[in-house]
DRENLUM-473811 format. One line per field, with one value per atom (N, C-alpha, C): residue number from 1; x, y, z. Coordinates in Angstrom, 3 decimals, m for minus. Each point is the difference from the previous one (the first is absolute). Layout:
N
seq	NUM	...
u	X	...
v	Y	...
w	Z	...
END
This chain:
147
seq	1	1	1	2	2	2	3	3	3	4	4	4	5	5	5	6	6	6	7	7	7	8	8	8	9	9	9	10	10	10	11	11	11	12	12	12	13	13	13	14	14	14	15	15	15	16	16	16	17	17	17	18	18	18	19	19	19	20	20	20	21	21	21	22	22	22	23	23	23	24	24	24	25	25	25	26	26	26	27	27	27	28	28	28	29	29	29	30	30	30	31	31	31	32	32	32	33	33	33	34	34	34	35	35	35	36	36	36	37	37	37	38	38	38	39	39	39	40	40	40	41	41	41	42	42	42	43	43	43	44	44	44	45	45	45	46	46	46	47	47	47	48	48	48	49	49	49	50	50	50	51	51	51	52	52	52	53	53	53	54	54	54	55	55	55	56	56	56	57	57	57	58	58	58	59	59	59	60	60	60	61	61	61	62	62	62	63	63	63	64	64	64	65	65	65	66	66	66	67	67	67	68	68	68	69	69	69	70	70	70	71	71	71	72	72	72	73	73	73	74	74	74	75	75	75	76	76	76	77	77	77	78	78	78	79	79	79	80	80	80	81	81	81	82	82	82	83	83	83	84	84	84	85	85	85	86	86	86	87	87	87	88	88	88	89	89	89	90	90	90	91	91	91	92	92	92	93	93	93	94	94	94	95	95	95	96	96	96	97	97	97	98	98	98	99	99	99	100	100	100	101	101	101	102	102	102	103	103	103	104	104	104	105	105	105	106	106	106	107	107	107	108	108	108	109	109	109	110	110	110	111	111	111	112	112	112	113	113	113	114	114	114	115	115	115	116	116	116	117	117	117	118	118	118	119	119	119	120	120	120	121	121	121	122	122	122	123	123	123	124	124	124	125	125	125	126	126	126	127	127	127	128	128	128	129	129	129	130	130	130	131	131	131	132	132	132	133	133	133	134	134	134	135	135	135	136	136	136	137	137	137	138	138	138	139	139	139	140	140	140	141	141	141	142	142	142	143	143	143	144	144	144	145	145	145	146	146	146	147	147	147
u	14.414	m0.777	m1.490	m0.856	m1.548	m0.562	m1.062	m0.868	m0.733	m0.459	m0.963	m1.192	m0.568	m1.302	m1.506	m0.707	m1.035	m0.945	m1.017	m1.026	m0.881	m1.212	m1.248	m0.458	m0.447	m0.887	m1.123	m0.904	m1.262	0.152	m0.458	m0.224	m1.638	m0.519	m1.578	m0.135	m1.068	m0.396	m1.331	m0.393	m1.647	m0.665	m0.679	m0.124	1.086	0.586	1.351	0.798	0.131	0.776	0.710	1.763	0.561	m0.329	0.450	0.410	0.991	0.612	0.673	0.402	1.013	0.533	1.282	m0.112	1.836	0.894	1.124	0.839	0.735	0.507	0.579	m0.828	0.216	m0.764	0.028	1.487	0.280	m1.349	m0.578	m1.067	0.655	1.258	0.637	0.186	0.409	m0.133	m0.795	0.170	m0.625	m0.216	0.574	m0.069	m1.060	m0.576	m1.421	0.386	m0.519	m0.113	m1.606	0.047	m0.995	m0.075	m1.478	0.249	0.617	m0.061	0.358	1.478	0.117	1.515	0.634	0.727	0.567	m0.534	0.610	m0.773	0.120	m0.788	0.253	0.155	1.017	0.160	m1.182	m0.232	m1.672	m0.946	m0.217	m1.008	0.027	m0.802	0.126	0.140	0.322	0.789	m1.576	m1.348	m1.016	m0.505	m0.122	m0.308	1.102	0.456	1.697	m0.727	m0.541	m0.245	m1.552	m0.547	m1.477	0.275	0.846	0.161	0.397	1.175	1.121	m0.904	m1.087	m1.106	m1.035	m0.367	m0.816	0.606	1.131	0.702	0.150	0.536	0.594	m1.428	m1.043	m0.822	m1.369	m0.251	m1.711	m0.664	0.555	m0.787	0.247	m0.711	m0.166	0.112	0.825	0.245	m0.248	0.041	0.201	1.303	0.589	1.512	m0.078	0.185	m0.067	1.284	0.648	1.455	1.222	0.910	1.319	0.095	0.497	0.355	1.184	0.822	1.529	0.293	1.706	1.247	0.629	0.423	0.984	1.022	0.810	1.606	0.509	0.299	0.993	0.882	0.910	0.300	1.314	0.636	0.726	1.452	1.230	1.233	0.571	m0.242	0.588	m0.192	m1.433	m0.774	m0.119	0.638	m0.854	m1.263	m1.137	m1.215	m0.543	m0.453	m0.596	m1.579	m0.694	m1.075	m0.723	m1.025	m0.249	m1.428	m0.726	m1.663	m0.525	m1.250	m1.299	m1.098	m0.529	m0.706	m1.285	m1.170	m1.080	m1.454	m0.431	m1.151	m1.037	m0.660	m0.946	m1.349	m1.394	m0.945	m0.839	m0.487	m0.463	m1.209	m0.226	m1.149	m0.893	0.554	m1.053	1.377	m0.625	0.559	m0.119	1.380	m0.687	1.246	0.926	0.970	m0.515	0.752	m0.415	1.204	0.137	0.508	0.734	m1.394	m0.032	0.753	0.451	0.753	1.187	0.162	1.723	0.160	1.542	0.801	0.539	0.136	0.356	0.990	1.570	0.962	0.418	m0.710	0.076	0.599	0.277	1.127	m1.416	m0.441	m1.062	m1.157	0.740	m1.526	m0.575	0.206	m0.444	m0.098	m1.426	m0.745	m0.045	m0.201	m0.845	m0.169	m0.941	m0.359	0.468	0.543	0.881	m0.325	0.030	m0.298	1.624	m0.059	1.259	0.858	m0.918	0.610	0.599	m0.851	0.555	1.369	m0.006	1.225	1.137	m0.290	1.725	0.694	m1.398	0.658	0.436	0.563	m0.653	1.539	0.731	1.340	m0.411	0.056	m0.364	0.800	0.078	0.478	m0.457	m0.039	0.974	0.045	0.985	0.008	m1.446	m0.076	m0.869	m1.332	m0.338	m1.421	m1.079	0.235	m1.207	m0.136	1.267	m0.638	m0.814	0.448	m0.041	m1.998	m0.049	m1.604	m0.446	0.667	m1.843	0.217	1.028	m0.277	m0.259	0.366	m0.411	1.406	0.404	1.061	1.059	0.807	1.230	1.170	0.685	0.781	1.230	1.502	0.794	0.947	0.037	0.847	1.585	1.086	1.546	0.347	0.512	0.759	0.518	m0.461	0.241	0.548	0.449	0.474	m1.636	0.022	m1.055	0.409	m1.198	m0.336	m0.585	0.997	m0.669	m1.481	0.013	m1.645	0.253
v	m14.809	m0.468	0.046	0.784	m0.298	m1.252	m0.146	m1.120	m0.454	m0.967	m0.485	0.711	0.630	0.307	m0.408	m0.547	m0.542	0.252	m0.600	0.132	m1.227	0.013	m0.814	0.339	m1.321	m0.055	m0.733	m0.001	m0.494	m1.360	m0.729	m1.267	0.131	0.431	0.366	m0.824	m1.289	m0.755	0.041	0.105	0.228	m0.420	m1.220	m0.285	m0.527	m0.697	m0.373	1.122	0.807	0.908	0.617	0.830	0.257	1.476	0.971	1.473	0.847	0.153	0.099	1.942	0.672	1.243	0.486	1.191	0.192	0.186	m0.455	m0.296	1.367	0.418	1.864	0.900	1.350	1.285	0.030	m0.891	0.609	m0.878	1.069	m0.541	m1.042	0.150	m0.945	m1.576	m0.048	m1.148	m0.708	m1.674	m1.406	m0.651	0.558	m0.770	0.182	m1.318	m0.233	m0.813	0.529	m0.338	0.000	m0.689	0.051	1.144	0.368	1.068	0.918	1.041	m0.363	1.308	m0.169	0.778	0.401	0.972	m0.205	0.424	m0.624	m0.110	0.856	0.812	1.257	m0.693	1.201	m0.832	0.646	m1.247	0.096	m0.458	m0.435	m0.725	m1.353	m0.942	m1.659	m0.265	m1.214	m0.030	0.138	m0.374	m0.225	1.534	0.948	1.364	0.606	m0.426	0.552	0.000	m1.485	m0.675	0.877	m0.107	0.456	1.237	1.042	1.337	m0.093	m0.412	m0.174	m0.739	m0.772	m0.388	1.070	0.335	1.280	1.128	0.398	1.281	m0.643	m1.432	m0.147	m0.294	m0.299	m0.664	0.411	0.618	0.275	m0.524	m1.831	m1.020	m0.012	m0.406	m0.411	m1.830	m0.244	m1.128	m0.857	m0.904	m1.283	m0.569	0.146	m0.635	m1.237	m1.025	m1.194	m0.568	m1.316	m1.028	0.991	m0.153	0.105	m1.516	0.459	m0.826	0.043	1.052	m0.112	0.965	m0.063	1.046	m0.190	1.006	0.772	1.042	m0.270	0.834	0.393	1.215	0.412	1.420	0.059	1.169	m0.007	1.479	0.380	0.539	m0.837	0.168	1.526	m0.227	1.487	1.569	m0.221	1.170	m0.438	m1.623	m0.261	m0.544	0.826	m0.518	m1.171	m0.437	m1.067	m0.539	m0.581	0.340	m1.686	m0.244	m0.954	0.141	m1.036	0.385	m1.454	0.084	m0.559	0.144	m0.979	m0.361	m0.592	0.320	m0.223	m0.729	m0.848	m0.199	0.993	0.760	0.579	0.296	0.539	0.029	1.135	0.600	1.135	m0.061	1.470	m0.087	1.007	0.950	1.251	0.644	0.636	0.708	m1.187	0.555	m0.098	0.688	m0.462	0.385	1.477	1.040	1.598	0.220	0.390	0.446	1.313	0.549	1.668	0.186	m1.316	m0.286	0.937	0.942	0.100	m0.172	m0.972	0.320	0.926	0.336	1.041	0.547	m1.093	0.105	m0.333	m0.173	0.275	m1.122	m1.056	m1.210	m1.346	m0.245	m0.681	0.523	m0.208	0.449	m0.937	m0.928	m0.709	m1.753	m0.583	m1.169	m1.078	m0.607	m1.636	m1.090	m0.630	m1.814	m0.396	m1.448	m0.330	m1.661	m1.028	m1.193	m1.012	m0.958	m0.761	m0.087	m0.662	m0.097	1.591	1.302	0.886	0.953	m0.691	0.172	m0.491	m0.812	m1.245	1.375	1.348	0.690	1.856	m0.477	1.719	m0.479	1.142	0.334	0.206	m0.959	0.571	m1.121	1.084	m0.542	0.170	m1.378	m0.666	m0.917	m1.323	m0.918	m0.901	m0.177	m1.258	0.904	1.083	0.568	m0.874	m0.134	m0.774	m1.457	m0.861	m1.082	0.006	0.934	0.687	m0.255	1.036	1.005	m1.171	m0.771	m1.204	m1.228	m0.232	m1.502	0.677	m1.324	0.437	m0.053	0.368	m0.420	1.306	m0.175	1.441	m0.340	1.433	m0.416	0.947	m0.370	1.360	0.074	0.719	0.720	0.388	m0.631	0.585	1.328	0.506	1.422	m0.052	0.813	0.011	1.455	0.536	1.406	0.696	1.080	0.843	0.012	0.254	0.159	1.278	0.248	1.542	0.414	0.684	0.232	m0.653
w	16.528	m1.135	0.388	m0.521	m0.062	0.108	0.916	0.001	m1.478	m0.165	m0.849	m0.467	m0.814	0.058	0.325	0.323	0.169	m0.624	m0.536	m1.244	0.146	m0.166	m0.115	m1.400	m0.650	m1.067	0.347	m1.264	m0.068	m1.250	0.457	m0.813	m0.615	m0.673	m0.120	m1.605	0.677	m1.440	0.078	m1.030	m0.188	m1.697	0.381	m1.056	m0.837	0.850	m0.933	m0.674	0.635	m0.931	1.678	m0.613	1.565	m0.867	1.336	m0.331	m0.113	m0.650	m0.304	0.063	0.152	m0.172	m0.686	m0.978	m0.650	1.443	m0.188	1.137	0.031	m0.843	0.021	m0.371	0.084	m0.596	m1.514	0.183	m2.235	m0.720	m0.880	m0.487	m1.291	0.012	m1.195	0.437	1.773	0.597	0.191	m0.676	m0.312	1.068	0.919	1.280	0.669	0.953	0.783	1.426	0.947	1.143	0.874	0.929	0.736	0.668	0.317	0.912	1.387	0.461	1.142	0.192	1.101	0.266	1.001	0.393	1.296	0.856	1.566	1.208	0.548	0.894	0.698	1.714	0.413	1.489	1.074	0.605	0.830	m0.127	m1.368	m0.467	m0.497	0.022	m0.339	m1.658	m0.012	m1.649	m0.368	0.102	m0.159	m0.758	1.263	m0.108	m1.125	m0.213	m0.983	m1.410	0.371	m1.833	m0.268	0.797	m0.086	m0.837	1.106	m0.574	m1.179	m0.317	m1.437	m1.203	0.392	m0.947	m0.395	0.954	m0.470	m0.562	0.286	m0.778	m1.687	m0.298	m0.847	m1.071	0.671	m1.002	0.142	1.337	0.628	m0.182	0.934	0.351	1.441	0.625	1.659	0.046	0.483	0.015	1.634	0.282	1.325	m0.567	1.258	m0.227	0.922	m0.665	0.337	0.545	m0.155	0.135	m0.959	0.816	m0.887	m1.029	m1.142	m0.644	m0.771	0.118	m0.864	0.737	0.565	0.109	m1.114	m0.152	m1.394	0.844	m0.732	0.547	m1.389	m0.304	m1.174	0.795	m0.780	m0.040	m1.181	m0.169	m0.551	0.446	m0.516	0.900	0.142	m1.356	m0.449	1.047	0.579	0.064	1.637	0.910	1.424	0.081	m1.135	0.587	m0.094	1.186	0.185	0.360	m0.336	0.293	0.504	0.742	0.309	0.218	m0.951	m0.050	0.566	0.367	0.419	m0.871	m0.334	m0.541	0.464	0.271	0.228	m1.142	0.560	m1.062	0.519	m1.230	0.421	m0.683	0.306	m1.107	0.464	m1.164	m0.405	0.692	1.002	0.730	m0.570	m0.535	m0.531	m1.431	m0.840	m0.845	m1.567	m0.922	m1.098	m0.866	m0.785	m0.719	m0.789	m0.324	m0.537	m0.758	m1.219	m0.997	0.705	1.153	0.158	1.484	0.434	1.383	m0.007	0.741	m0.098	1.618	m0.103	0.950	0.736	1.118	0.555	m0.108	0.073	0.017	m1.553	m0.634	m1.632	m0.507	0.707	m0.617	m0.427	0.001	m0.584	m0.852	m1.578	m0.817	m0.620	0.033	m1.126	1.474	m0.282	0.672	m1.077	0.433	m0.894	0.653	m0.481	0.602	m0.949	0.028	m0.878	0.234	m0.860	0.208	0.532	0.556	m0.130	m1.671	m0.916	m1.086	m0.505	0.002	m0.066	0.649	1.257	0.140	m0.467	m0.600	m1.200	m0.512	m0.480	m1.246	0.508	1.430	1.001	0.511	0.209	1.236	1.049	1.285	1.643	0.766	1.066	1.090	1.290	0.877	m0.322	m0.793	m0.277	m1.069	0.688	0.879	0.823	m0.087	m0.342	0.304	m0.470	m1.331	m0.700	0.726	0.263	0.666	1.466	0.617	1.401	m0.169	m1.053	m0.001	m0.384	m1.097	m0.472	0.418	1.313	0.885	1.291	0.859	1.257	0.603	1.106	0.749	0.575	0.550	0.222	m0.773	m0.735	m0.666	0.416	m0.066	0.308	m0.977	m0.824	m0.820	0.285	0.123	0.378	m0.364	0.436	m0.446	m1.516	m0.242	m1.642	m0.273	m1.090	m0.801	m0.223	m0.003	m0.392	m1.697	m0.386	m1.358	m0.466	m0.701	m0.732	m0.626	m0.442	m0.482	m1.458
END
């Protein structure tokens, strides 16, 4: 059986607002996640997120404290995945309409307020409390969710 996957996100609030990314390629999918993605072997979860922030959004970020693990996966299919979560804040750059991703799975960005998230699909369930208190939070293994 395959190991776990490993993945770092970005917790990025600014101005009261988090950042938010579409979680699949399908441009039909409602779904939002933090930034971020999987870890390459050799490099620190830190350097992981930096990179996976800049591909997804072409911001340069400081990766600060962990603040949430998240575990999901899907039975059906094995995969499993297990993320890190970092607080972090924007050192240079600037959200672009004209951004593309490299690997083509992130088109669409936003800052988004707490109350605005009541009316948005993301995961994980704990993100929004995670991003606008303070503290570490860990998320149980849960089912993946479709687009």
């Amino acid at each position: 059986m395959p190991s776990p996957r490993l993945a770092a996100r970005a917790v990025i609030v600014d101005q009261g607002r988090l950042l938010l990314v579409n979680a699949y390629a399908d441009a039909a999918s409602t779904l939002w996640c933090a930034p971020g993605g999987g870890v390459e072997l050799g490099t620190s979860l830190p350097e992981n997120l930096m990179r996976e922030v800049h591909e997804e959004t072409g911001l340069t970020i400081r990766v600060g404290t962990p603040c949430l693990i998240n575990e999901f996966h899907a039975p059906a299919t094995g995969f499993h995945q297990v993320e890190v979560f970092f607080r972090c804040t924007v050192t240079a750059g600037a959200l672009s309409e004209d951004w593309r991703d490299p690997e083509q799975i992130v088109t669409r960005r936003r800052w988004v307020t707490e109350a605005e998230m009541g009316n948005l699909r993301f995961k994980p369930d704990s993100l929004a409390r995670v991003a606008f208190q303070r503290g570490m939070g860990y998320d149980p293994l849960e089912e993946i969710v479709g687009p």
